[in-house]
N, C-alpha and C positions, 0 to 999 in steps of 0.2 A: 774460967771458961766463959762467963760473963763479959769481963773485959774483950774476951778475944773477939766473942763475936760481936760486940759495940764495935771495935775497931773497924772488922771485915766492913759491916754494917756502912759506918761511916765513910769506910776509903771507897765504897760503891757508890754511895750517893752522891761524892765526891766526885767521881768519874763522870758520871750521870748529867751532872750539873754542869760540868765541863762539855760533855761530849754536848748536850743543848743548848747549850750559852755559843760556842764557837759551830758547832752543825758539825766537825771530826774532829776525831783525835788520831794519833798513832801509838801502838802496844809502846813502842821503846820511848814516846815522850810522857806515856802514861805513868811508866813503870819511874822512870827518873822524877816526875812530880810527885807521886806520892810514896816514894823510897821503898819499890818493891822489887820484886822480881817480874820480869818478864810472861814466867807461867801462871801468875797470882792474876794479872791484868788479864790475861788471855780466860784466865778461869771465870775470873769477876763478868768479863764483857757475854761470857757465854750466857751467864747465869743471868743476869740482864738482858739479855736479849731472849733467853725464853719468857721472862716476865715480861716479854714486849713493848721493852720498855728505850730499846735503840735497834741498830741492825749491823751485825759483824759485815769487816768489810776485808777483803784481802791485805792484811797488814795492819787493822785498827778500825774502828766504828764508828759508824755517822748518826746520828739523831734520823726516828722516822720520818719527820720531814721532809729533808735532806735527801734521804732514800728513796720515796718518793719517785723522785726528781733527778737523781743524780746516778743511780747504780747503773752502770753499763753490763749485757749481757757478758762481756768476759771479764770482768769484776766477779761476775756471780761463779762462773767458771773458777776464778779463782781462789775465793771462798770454797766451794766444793772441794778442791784439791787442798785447802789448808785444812779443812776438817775430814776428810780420808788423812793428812798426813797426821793430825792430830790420833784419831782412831785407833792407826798402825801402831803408833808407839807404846800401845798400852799388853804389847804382843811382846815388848824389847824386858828380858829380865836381866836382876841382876846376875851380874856373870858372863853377859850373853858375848859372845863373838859372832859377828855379822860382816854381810857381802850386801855391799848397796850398790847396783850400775848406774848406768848414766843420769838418771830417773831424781828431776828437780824435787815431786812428791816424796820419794822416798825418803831423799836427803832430808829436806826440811822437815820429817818426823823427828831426828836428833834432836831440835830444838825444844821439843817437849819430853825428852829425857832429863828426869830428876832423880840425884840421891841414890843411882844405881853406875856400879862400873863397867863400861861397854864398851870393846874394844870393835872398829869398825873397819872395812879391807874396802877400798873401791874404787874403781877407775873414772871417779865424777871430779871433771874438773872444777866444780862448782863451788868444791869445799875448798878449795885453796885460801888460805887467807880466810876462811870462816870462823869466828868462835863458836866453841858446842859447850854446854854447861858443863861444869869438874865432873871427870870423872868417865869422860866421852873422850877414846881416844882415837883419830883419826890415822889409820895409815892408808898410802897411794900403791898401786898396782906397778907405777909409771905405764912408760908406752911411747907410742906417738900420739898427739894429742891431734882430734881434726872434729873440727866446731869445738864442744866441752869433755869429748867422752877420751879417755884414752885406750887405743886399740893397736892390735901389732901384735909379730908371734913374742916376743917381750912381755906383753903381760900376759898371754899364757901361758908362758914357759913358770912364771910368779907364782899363776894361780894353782899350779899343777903342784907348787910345795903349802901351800897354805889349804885350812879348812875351816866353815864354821858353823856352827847351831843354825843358824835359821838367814835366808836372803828374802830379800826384798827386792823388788824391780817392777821398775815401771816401762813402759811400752808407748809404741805410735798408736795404737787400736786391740783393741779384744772382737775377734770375730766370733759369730755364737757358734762356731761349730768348734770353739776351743783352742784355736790359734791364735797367738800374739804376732804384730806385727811391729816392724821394729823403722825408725829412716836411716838406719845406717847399718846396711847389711852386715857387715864386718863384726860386730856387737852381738848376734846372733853366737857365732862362737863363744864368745867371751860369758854372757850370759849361762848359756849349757855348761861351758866349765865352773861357772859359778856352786849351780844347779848341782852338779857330780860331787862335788865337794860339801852338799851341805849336807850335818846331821840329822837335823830334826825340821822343821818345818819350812816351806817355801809361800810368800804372799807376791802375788800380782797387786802393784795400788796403779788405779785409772778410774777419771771420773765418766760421767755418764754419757760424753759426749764422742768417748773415746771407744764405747759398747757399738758395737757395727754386727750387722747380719753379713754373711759372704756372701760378692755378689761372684755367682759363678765366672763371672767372665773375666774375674778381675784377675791379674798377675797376682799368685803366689808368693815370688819372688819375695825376698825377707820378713818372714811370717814363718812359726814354727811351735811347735807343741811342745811340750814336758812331760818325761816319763815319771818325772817325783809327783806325787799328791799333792794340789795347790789351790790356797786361799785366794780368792778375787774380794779385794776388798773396793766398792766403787760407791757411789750415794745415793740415794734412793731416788733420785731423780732418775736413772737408767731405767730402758727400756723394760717393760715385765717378762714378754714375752723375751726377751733375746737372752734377760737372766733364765728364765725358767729354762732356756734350749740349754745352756752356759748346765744349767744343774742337772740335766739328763746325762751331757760330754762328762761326768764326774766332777767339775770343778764347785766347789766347797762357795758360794756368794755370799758374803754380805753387807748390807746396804747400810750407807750410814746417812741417818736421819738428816734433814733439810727441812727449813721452812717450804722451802718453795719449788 
């Protein structure tokens, strides 16, 4: 036990030294210098960076310095969004069969699936050609594909033979009166049939900037509610008040921690 955590010990300060000496690194050149896994470096930089000792950055971390100086507001957004997808995953068990939509967030929670077998249904172009760790199996809905999502009565017709334990989806906007709002109207169906299908739990991931009060005047139009009981998982950064309204509509919030 000793050993192991010499080792941990070392491949961090290792990193550390690295990420200082150059100002970044990235998780996948990390992971290939010092002969690890992908989720070890991503563990490593977290843990470092609450000892504020660098600063996670969408994809791999910069020296405070650096950060300083360099982090762009949607840099920070998208940080936000890898640690909601990081959070989510910790909801995925083994065994689990899952629905993931169009939803970039959702998707890239797979990638923090370890050591568990997880069969996955989704109409996300996104996973095409993606690796997911062993044991992560990807199947497609098909469809007609328009931007990344695939939609069409083709994949309903799919989703109306398939079912699974728990979905995930992401959205254009969480309004506080309990509405998701979606940009591609059509996806709305698809979603709900997702929703009808599932067994046990439903999570909304969207980060803070996606939390919007309803502005009365605004079109409705592709925005829509859930009759199933649903996790909003978004980062503590989000409005307090639009959560606290989110928590009265019955929807279950929780924040996932941020420095900033």
């Amino acid at each position: 036990m000793k050993n192991n955590r010499k080792a941990v010990s070392e491949r961090q300060l290792g990193i550390l030294d690295l990420i200082r000496s150059r100002g970044e690194a990235r998780v996948e050149e990390l992971a290939q210098i010092f002969q690890t896994s992908l989720m070890t470096v991503r563990r490593d930089l977290k843990f470092l960076e609450k000892q504020k000792l660098l600063c996670r950055v969408h994809g791999g971390a910069v020296s405070l310095e650096k950060a300083n100086s360099m982090i762009t507001p949607d840099e920070k957004i998208a940080l936000c969004r890898d640690c909601i997808s990081e959070y989510a995953s910790r909801f995925i068990e083994d065994g689990d069969t899952l629905f993931i939509n169009g939803s970039r967030t959702a998707l890239n929670m797979l990638e923090y699936v370890q050591g568990k077998k997880v069969s996955v249904y989704t109409n996300n172009g996104w996973a095409i050609g993606t690796d997911y760790p062993q044991g992560v199996t990807v199947r497609f809905t098909g469809g007609e594909v328009r931007s990344h999502v695939m939609v069409g009565e083709y994949v309903m017709r799919n989703l109306l033979t398939m079912s699974a334990d728990k979905t995930f989806l992401g959205c254009a906007a969480v309004y506080d009166d309990g509405e998701f709002r979606y940009d591609i109207p059509t996806e709305i169906g698809i979603n709900e049939a997702m929703v009808s299908r599932t067994k046990k739990e439903l999570y909304i991931l969207a980060d803070h900037t996606k939390i919007k009060k309803r502005d009365l005047q605004e079109n409705s139009y592709g925005s829509c509610s859930y009759d199933h009981p649903c996790t909003l998982i978004t980062d503590s950064n989000a409005n307090p008040a639009a959560v606290e309204r989110l928590r009265l509509h019955g929807i279950k919030v929780i924040l996932v921690p941020m420095n900033s």
